[in-house]
N, C-alpha and C positions, 0 to 999 in steps of 0.2 A: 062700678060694674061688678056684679058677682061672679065670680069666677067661676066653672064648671071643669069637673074632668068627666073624660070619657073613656070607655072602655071597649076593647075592641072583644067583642064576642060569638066569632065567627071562626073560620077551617082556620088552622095554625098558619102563620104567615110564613113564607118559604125563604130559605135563606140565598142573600143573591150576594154572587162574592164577586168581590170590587175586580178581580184580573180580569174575570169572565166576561163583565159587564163593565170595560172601564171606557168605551163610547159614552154608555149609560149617564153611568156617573160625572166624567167630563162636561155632559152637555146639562147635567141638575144642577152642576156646581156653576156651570158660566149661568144658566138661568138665576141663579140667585143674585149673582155677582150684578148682572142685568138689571133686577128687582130693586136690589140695594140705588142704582146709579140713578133711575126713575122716581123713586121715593128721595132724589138729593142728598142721599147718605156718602155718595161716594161720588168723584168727578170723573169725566170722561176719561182723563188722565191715567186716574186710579184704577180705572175698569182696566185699560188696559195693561198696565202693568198684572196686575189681577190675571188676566188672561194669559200673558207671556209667564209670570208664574204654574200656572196651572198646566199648561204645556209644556213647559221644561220637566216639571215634577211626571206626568206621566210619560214622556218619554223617557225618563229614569227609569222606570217603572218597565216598561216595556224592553229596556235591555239587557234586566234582570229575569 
């Protein structure tokens, strides 16, 4: 398969900072985590631990 890049050539993309947006972000990171567990990369097990990681780390995060 040949590989392709592409390039984005459009308004400047705006910068989204992770405190402001850490719902956001939260919920792109369990969606992968999600992705991963449906493609049988990861077990249900794993999701979850996954998730209770990802929760602990932003409520650090939040009480900083």
């Amino acid at each position: 398969m040949k590989q392709r890049e592409f390039v984005y050539m459009g308004d400047p993309l705006p910068v989204i900072d992770e405190r402001e947006n850490a719902a956001f972000f939260l919920n792109f990171k369990k969606s992968i985590i999600i992705s991963l567990e449906q493609r049988q990369l990861l077990t249900p097990s794993q999701r979850e631990q996954c998730f209770i990681a990802l929760e602990n780390q932003y409520s650090q995060k939040s009480k900083h």
